[in-house]
SEPA-421726 format. One record per residue (C-alpha): x, y, z. Coordinates in pm, whole numbers, padded with zeros to 5 digits, always signed. Layout:
XYZ ...
This chain:
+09385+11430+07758 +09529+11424+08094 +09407+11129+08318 +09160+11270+08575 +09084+10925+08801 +08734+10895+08984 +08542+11072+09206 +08613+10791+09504 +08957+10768+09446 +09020+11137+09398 +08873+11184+09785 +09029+10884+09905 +09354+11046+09748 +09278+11397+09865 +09200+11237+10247 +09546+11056+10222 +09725+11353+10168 +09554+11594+10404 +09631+11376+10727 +10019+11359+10611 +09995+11725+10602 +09790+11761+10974 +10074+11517+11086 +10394+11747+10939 +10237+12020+11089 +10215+11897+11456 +10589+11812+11381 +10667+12131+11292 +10502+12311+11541 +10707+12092+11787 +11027+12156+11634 +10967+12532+11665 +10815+12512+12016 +11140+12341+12113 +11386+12656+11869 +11201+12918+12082 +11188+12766+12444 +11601+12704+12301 +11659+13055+12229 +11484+13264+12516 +11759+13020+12736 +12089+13149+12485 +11913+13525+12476 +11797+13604+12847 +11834+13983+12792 +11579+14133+12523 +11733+14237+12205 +11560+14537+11929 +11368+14312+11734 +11531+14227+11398 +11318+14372+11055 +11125+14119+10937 +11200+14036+10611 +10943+14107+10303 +10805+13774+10206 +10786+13799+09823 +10575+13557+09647 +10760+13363+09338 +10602+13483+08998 +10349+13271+08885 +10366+12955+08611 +10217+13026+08292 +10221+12713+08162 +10152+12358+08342 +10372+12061+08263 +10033+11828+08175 +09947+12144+07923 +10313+12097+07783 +10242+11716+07767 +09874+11730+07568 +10042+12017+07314 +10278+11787+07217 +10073+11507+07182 +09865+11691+07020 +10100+11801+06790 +10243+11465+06716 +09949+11303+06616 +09807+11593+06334 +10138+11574+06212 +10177+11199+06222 +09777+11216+06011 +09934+11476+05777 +10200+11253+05679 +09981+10966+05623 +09766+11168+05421 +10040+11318+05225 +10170+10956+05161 +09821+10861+05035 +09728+11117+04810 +10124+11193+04677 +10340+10878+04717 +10029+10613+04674 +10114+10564+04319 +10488+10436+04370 +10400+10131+04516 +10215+09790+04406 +09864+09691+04497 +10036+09419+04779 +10253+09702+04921 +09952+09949+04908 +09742+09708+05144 +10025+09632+05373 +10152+09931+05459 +09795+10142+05477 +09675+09775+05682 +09979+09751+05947 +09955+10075+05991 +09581+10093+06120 +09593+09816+06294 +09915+09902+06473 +09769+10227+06563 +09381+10100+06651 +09587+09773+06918 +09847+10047+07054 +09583+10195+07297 +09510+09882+07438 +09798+09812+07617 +09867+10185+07650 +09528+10191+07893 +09715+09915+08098 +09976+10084+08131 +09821+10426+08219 +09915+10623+07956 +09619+10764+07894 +09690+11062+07689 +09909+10853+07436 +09709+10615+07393 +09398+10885+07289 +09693+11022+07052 +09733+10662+06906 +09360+10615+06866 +09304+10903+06753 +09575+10843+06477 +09411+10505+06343 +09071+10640+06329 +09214+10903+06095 +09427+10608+05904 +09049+10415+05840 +08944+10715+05646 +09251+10669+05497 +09174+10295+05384 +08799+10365+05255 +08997+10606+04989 +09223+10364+04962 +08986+10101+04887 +08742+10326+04631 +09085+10408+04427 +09222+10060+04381 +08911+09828+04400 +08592+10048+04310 +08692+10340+04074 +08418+10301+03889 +08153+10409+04169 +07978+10689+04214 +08210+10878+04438 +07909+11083+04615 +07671+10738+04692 +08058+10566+04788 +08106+10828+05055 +07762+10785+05184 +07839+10435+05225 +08143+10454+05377 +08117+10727+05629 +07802+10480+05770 +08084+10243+05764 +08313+10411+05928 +08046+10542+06155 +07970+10169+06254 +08290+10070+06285 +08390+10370+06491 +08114+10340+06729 +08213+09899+06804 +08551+10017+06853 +08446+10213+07091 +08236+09972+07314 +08515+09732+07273 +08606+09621+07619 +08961+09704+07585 +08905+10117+07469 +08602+10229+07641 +08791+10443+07861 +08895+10573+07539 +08727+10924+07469 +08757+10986+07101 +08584+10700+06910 +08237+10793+06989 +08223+11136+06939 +08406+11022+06624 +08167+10775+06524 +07890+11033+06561 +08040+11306+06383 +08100+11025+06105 +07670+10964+06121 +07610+11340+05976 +07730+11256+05628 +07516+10918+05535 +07204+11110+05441 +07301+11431+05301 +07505+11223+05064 +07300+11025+04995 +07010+11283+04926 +07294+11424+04705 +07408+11079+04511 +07011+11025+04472 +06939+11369+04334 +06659+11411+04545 +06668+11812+04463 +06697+12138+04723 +06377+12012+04937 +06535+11618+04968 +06854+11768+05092 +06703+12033+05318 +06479+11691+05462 +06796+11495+05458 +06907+11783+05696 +06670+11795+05925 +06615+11416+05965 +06979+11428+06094 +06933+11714+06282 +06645+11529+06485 +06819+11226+06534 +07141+11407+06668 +06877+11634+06910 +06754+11287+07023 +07063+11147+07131 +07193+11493+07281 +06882+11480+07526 +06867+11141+07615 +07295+11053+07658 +07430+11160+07980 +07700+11458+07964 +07990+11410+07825 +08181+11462+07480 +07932+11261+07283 +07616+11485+07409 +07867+11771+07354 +07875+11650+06992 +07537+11535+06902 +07446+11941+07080 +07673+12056+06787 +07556+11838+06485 +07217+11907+06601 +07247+12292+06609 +07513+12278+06280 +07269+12046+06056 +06915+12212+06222 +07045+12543+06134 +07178+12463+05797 +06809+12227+05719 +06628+12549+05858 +06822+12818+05620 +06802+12604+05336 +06382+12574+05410 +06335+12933+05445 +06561+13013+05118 +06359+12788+04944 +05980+12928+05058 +06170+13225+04949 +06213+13147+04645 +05883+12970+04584 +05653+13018+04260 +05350+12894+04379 +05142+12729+04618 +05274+12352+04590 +05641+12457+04634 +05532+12714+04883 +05361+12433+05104 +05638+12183+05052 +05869+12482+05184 +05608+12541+05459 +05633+12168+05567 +05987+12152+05621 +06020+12494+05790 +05761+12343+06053 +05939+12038+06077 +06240+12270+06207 +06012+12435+06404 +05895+12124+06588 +06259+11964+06645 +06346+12324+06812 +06006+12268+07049 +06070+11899+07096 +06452+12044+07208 +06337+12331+07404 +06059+12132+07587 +06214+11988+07869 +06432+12303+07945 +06055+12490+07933 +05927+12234+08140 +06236+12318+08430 +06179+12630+08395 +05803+12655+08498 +05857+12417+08760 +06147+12577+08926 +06459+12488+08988 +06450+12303+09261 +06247+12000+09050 +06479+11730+08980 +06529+11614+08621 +06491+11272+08512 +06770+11082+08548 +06987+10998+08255 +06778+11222+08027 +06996+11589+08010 +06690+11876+08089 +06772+12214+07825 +06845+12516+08007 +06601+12785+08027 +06784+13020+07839 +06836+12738+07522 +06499+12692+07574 +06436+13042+07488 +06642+13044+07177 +06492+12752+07030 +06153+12857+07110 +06300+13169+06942 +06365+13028+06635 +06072+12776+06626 +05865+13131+06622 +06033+13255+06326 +06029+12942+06149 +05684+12910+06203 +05624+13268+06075 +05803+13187+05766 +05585+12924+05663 +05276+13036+05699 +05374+13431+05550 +05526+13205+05284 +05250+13002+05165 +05065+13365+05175 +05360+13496+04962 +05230+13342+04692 +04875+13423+04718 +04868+13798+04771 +05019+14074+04530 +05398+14199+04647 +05271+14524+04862 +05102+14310+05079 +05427+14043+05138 +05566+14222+05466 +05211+14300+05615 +05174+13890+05580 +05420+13821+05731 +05366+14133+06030 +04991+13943+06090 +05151+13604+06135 +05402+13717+06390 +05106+13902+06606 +04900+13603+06574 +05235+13500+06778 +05132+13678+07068 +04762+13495+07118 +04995+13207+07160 +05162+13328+07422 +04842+13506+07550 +04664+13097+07576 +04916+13010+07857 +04973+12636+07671 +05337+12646+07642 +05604+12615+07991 +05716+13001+08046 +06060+12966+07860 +05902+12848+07569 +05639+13110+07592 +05914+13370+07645 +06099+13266+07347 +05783+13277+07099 +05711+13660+07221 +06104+13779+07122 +05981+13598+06767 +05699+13778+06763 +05866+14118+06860 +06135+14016+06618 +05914+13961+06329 +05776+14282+06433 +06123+14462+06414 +06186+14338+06114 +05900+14479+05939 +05921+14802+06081 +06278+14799+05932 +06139+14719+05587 +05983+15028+05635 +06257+15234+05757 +06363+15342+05416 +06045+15507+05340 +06048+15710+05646 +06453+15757+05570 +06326+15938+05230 +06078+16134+05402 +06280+16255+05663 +06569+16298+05468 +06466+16326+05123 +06385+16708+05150 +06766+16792+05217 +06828+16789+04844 +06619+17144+04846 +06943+17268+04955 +07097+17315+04627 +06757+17367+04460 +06628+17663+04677 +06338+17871+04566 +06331+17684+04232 +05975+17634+04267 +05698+17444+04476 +05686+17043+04342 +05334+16876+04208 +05328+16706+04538 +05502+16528+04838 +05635+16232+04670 +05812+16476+04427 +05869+16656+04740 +06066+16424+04951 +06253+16277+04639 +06386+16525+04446 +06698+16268+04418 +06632+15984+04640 +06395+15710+04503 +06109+15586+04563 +06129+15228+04747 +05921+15056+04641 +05574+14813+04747 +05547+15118+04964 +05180+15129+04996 +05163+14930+05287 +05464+15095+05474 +05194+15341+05697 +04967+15025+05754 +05260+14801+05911 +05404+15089+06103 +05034+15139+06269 +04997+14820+06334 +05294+14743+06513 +05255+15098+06693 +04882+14967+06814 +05031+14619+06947 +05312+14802+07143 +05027+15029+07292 +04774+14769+07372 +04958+14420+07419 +05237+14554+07625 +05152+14537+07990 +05459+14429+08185 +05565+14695+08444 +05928+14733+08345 +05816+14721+07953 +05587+14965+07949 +05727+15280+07931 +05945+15154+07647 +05605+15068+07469 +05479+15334+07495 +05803+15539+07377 +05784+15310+07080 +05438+15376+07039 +05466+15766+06983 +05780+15698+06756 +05586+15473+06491 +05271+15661+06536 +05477+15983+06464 +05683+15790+06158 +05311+15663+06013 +05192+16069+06015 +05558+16171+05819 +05461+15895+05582 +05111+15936+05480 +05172+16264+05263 +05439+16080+05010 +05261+15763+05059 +04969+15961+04925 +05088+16198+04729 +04880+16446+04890 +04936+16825+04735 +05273+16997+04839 +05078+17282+05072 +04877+17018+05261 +05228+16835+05295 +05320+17108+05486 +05018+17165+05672 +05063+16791+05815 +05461+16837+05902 +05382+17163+06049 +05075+16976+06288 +05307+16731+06310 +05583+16926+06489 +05330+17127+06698 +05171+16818+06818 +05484+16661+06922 +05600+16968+07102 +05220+16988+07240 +05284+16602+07409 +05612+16690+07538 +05483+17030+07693 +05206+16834+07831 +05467+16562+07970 +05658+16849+08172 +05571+16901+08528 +05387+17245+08627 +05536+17242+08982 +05833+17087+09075 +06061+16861+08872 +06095+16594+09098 +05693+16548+09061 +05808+16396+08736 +05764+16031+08647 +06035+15856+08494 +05762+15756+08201 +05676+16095+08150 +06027+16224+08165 +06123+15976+07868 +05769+16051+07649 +05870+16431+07696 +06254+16374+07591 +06127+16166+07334 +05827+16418+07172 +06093+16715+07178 +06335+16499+06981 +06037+16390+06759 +05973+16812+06699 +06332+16879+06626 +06352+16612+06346 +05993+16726+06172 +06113+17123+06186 +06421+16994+06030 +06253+16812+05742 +05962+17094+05747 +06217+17339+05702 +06386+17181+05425 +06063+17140+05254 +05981+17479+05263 +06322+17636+05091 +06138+17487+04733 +05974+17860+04728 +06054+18192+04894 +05713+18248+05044 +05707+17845+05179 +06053+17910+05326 +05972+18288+05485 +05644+18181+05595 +05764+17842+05790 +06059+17989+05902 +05915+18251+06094 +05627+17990+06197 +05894+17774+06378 +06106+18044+06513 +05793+18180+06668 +05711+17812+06785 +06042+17682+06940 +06047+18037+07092 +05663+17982+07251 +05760+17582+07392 +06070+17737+07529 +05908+17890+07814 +05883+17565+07998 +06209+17505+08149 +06157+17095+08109 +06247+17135+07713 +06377+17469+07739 +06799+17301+07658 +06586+17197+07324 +06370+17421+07195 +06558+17725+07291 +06861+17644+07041 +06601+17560+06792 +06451+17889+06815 +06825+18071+06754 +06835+17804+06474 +06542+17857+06253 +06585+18246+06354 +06923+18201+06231 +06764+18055+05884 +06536+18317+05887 +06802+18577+05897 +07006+18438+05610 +06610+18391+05397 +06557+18764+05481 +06877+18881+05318 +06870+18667+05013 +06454+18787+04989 +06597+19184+05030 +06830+19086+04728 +07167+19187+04991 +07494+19058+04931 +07623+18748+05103 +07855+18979+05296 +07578+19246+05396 +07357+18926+05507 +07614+18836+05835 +07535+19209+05990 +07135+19066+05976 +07257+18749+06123 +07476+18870+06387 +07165+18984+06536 +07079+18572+06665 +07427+18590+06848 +07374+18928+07037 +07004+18797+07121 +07155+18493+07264 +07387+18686+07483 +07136+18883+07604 +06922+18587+07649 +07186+18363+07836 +07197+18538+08163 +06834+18508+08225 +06754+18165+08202 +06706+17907+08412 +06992+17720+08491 +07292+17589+08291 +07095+17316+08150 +06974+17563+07880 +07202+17879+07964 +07510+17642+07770 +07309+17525+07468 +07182+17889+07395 +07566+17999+07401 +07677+17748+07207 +07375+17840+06924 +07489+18162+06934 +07837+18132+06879 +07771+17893+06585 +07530+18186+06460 +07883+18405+06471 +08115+18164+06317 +07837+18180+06010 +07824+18523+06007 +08183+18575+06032 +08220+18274+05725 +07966+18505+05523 +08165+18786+05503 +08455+18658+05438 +08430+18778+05075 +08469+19128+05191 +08745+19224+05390 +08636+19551+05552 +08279+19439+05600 +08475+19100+05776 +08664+19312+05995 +08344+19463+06126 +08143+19143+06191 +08493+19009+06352 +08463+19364+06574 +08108+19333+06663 +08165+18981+06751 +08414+19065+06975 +08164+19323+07145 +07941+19016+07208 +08215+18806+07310 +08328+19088+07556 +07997+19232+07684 +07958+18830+07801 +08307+18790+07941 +08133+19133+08200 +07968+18809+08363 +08163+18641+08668 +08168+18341+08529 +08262+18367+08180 +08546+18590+08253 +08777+18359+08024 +08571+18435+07743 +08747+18793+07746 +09072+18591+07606 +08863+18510+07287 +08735+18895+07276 +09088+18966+07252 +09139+18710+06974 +08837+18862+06745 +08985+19201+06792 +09345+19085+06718 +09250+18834+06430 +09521+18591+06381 +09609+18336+06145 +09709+18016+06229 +09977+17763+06088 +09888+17411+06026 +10147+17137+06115 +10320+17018+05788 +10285+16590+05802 +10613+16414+05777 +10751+16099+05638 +10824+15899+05817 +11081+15704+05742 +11230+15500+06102 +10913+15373+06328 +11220+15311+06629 +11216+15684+06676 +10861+15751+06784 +10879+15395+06981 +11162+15364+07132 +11054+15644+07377 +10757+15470+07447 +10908+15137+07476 +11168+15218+07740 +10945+15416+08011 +10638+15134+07949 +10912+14889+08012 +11044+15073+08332 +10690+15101+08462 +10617+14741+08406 +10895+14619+08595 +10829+14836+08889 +10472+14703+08867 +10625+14329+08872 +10821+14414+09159 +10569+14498+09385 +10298+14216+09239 +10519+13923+09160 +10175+13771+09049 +10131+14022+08780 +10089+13875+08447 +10422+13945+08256 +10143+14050+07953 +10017+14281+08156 +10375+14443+08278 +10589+14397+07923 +10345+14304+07670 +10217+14669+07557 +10573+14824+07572 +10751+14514+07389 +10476+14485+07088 +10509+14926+07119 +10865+14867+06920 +10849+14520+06799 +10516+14519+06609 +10622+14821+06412 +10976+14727+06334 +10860+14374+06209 +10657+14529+05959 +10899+14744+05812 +11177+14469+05839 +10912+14304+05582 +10923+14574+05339 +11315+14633+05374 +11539+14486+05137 +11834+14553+05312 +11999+14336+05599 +12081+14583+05854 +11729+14654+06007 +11599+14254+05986 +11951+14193+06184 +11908+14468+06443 +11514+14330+06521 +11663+13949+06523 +11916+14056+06782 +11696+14256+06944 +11428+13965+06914 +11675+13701+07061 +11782+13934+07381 +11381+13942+07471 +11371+13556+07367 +11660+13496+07555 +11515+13672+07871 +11198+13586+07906 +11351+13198+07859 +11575+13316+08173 +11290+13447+08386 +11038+13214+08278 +10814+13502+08166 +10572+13398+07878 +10496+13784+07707 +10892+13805+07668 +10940+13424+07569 +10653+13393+07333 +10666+13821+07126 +11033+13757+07108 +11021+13394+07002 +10743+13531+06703 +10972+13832+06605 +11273+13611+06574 +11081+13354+06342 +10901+13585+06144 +11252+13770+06075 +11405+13461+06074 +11150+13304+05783 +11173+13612+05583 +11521+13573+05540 +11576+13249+05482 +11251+13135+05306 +11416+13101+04962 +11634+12874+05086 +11345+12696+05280 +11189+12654+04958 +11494+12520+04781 +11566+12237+05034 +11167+12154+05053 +11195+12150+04701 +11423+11814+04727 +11259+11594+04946 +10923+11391+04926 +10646+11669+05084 +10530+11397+05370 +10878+11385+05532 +10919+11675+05739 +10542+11676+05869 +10609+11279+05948 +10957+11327+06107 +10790+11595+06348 +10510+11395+06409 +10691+11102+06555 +10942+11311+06731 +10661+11497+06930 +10473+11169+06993 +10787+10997+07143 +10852+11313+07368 +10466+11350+07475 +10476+10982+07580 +10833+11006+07731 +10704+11326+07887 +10412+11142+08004 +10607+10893+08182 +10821+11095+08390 +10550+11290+08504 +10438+10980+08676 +10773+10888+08818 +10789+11266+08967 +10449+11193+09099 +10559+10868+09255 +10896+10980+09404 +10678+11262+09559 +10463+10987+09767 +10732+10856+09857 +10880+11182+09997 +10529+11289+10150 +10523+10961+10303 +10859+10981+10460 +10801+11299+10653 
């Protein structure tokens, strides 16, 4: 709201004051040529040089005097538009039908003159207050007019009217001679042009696809004045309205082809969903058109050119929008499995779009992310079916060896359910698995593809069996293929020679594939524990595996843990088979943990050395929870444990390991740390408070320009923040008057030092405290007077001060020419 003059007079302004400066310079440079020629003729004998002194730099102002000015402004005009509204809706009734009309009439015409001669005066920011204070009081007078003279309208089709009224009227006030420098009415008038049709859509009961048209229509009109008005507020506006209404229109479409039946309220859906789609092209066209060209083109002038990446966005969401109407219309046609794959097909057809070279390269940019998108999302649709075959077989846990299931489905969801429409779940991830294989041929995106590529193909194989229901022993067969082919591919992706000979592609296919093998020997594994020969038989199949791939040192850190792992299984299977105790089970499975240990030394690197220590110790802690149910055969695992742990602390550099061999073989027991109550936040941050405040005024002293948020702010909220909220919950008096002194000292302070974290936490504490003690009062005293009062007391107050304030900023302005001028 401040006044900012032109570009012309700004330089001519800037100019003036430069050669004053150039001119008090070559004074001063005189002056102290003549102080040092004086001085060498007082001193003739040389004297130790005096210290200089440390130049400190004055803290920095937080808060401008022109910001001080708008706030209050600001401030008195919502409040001053509160009041009135308060006087409208509350105290309308006390007053006759002449009174009602003067008052609500001098008012907005006082208010809509006042910036007149305010703009002559240069008071530019007042007189945007005042203006924007009678365009407020003219929404005012419409209610004003429907409650006295036309009750009896429709109040819906009234509003319609008389927001294009208002929009009208707004918009000639505006390009009135007298307040075109004014900044408000325009963007006012325009915001007032979003209502007419939606209301009137409404009043007309057009239904859901005459509003969602009513949308749109605006939507288009406001993306036609935000290209073709220069910059300024009212583009800033129309960009708003445009993206507000355009979003809203293209929401309400999509909901609605949904939602639809059949055909005919499928295509009507369709129809307005590419009417979105073509305002966002129409939007995103010249920005496209920029793009392609390169920035050094020059746009048109007086017509605002999109940026590339808005271009991209709309073209975005024209893409999806486009999608949506044409999957919709299918919708209807084709039986529910077959919705998503729709939908998948439309958004690939996407991508022979982009593959025609038509469309400017933002635009063609922005329909391949909604193609990819559309893509995403269906793979997500399918994302719970692989969830329950990956997943489902966990519930085997608590059902082990209870006998094999009919098939996979039963398999995979012995509690989870089936999702359903899942037919089509191994056809859409295929598809999009194929199109990230094939149509992806950027450099930079093509090891990603191809990433992707393995992951659906290898979520399409863990599918097929449920989708299928193919027999529970073939099930197997294919997760057991499965996990050997994905450990094949990443064996295949490791380097024979030397790793450096590794490409960064093949280094993320071969992370990728071993991750791919962990998760299927996982779920293959849980499978398998629905019957005792399954589980033995896999089991020993994977150890055997995992132990085979771990030979090449590339996946070695993965498929050497797995190995201990499924051995690990395959101990505690073994035991339960052999009909042992739980107890006499850990001596089988201590034998993973000594294994590892001997195992560790030999391998290749700490890459895999740490990862096979870390299995076995987890194989320990197992073995050692096992037999806790018998206390002498517990004090033997804990002793051979400590054997292990010792015989690896022998090794140079696990020699602290030897402290945890002396823990097994000492066995203690350890306390847990009773929680308190606590009952007085101060005493945990006080101690805080105090050295954070220390630090940040050392930090302050030697950067004067650091932020006083940044030096006080963390160690004043440490103590304040806390105590507030339990001066909330504490009926008493003595805590709430310790934090308002407290409050007032920081208040008080930071007022002193002109530091804002100080000025404005205090200032919050001490009202917050402040209104919780006194707000029954408050509300007794507010209780007496009309409700509009207060608001409209404060609002005139802050107006008078913001235009006062106003005014002697210019008079400091002018006595500081006047200074400048006088050298």
């Amino acid at each position: 709201m401040t006044h900012i003059p032109p570009p012309t007079e700004e330089l001519r302004l800037l100019d003036s004051e430069l050669w004053q400066l150039d001119a008090r310079r070559a004074q001063l440079l005189a002056r102290r040529a003549w102080l040092v020629a004086a001085l060498h003729q007082a001193q003739p004998a040389p004297s130790a040089p005096a210290p200089r002194p440390v130049s400190v730099a004055p803290p920095r102002p937080e808060a401008s005097a022109p910001r001080v000015q708008n706030v209050l402004l600001l401030l008195g005009g919502v409040l001053l538009t509160i009041a009135a509204m308060v006087f409208t809706l509350v105290s309308w009734g006390h007053l006759g039908i002449a009174g009602r009309s003067a008052v609500l009439g001098a008012v907005t015409l006082a208010a809509l003159a006042a910036p007149v001669p305010l703009l002559k005066r240069g008071l530019r920011s007042t007189a945007e207050s005042l203006a924007g204070l009678g365009l407020a009081l003219t929404v005012l007078d419409a209610y004003a007019l429907h409650e006295v003279a036309l009750a009896g309208t429709d109040g819906t089709a009234y509003t319609a009217v008389a927001s294009a009224v208002l929009a009208g009227v707004w918009l000639g006030y505006g390009l009135l001679p007298g307040s075109t420098a004014l900044r408000l009415p325009l963007p006012a008038a325009l915001v007032a042009a979003q209502l007419p049709l939606l209301l009137w859509a409404l009043a007309a009961d057009a239904g859901a696809h005459g509003i969602t048209a009513a949308l749109l229509v605006t939507a288009a009109l406001d993306t036609a004045v935000a290209l073709r008005m220069p910059s300024g507020s009212v583009r800033v506006v129309a960009a708003v309205g445009a993206y507000a209404m355009g979003s809203w229109g293209a929401l309400a479409a999509g909901w609605l082809s949904w939602t639809a039946t059949g055909p005919s309220a499928a295509a009507r859906a369709a129809a307005l969903l590419l009417l979105a789609a073509a305002i966002a092209v129409g939007a995103a066209w010249p920005g496209g058109r920029t793009a392609l060209q390169g920035a050094g083109d020059a746009a048109a002038p007086g017509r605002p050119v999109v940026g590339a990446d808005q271009a991209v966005g709309l073209a975005l969401a024209a893409g999806l929008l486009a999608v949506n109407a044409v999957g919709g219309t299918a919708r209807t046609v084709l039986p529910d499995t077959w919705t998503v794959p729709a939908y998948l097909a439309c958004g690939i057809a996407l991508l022979a779009v982009v593959r025609a070279g038509l469309l400017p390269d933002a635009l063609r940019r922005g329909v391949l992310w909604a193609s990819g998108a559309v893509q995403a999302l269906a793979v997500l649709w399918a994302l719970p079916v692989v969830g329950v075959a990956v997943l489902g077989p966990g519930a085997w846990v608590e059902r082990a060896w209870s006998g094999a299931p009919a098939d996979m489905r039963a398999a995979v969801t012995p509690d989870l359910p089936w999702p359903p429409d899942a037919t089509a779940v191994p056809v859409v991830l295929a598809a999009v698995a194929i199109v990230l294989a094939l149509a992806v041929r950027d450099t930079a995106w093509h090891p990603r593809a191809l990433v992707g590529a393995l992951c659906l193909s290898w979520t399409t194989v863990l599918t097929l069996p449920a989708v299928l229901e193919l027999p529970y022993t073939v099930g197997l067969l294919v997760y057991g293929v499965t996990t050997a082919g994905a450990l094949a591919v990443a064996t295949l992706a490791s380097p024979t020679t030397a790793p450096a000979s590794e490409t960064p592609q093949a280094a993320h296919i071969r992370l990728t594939a071993t991750q791919l093998a962990l998760v299927t020997s996982l779920s293959l594994a849980l499978l398998s524990l629905a019957s005792q020969t399954a589980t033995l038989t896999v089991l020993s199949l994977l150890t055997a595996l995992f132990a085979t791939a771990a030979t090449r040192a590339r996946i070695a850190p993965f498929t050497a843990p797995a190995a201990l792992a499924h051995a690990t299984a395959l101990a505690c299977a073994t035991g339960a088979a052999a009909g042992w105790t739980t107890a006499s089970t850990a001596l089988l499975v201590l034998v993973v943990p000594a294994v590892a240990a001997l195992l560790a030394p030999r391998l290749d690197g700490p890459r895999t050395t740490v990862p096979v220590e870390a299995t076995g110790a987890a194989a320990a802690l197992l073995a050692i929870g096992l037999a806790v149910t018998d206390p002498p055969l517990l004090a033997l695992v804990l002793a051979l444990c400590g054997v292990i742990t010792a015989g690896t602390a022998v090794r140079p550099d696990r020699r602290p390991l030897g402290y945890a061999a002396t823990a097994l073989f000492v066995l203690a027991t350890w306390v847990r740390l009773a929680s308190w109550d606590i009952g007085t936040p101060e005493a945990y941050t006080l101690p805080v408070t105090v050295p954070a405040l220390l630090v940040g005024a050392l930090r302050r002293r030697r950067d004067p320009q650091a932020s006083s948020w940044t030096a006080y702010g963390p160690g004043l909220a440490a103590t304040l923040v806390p105590s507030l909220l339990a001066a909330w919950g504490d009926p008493g008096w003595t805590r709430p008057l310790l934090l308002g002194t407290a409050a007032l000292v920081v208040t008080l302070l930071g007022a002193r030092y002109h530091l804002q974290a100080p000025l404005v936490l205090g200032g919050s504490v001490l009202a917050l405290v402040a209104l919780h003690e006194l707000a029954p009062y408050i509300a007794q005293v507010a209780g007496t007077l009309p409700r509009w009062v207060p608001p409209a007391l404060a609002g005139l107050l802050l107006l008078a001060l913001g235009a006062t304030y106003e005014q002697r900023l210019r008079d400091a302005r002018r006595v500081r020419n006047i200074l400048t001028k006088m050298h």
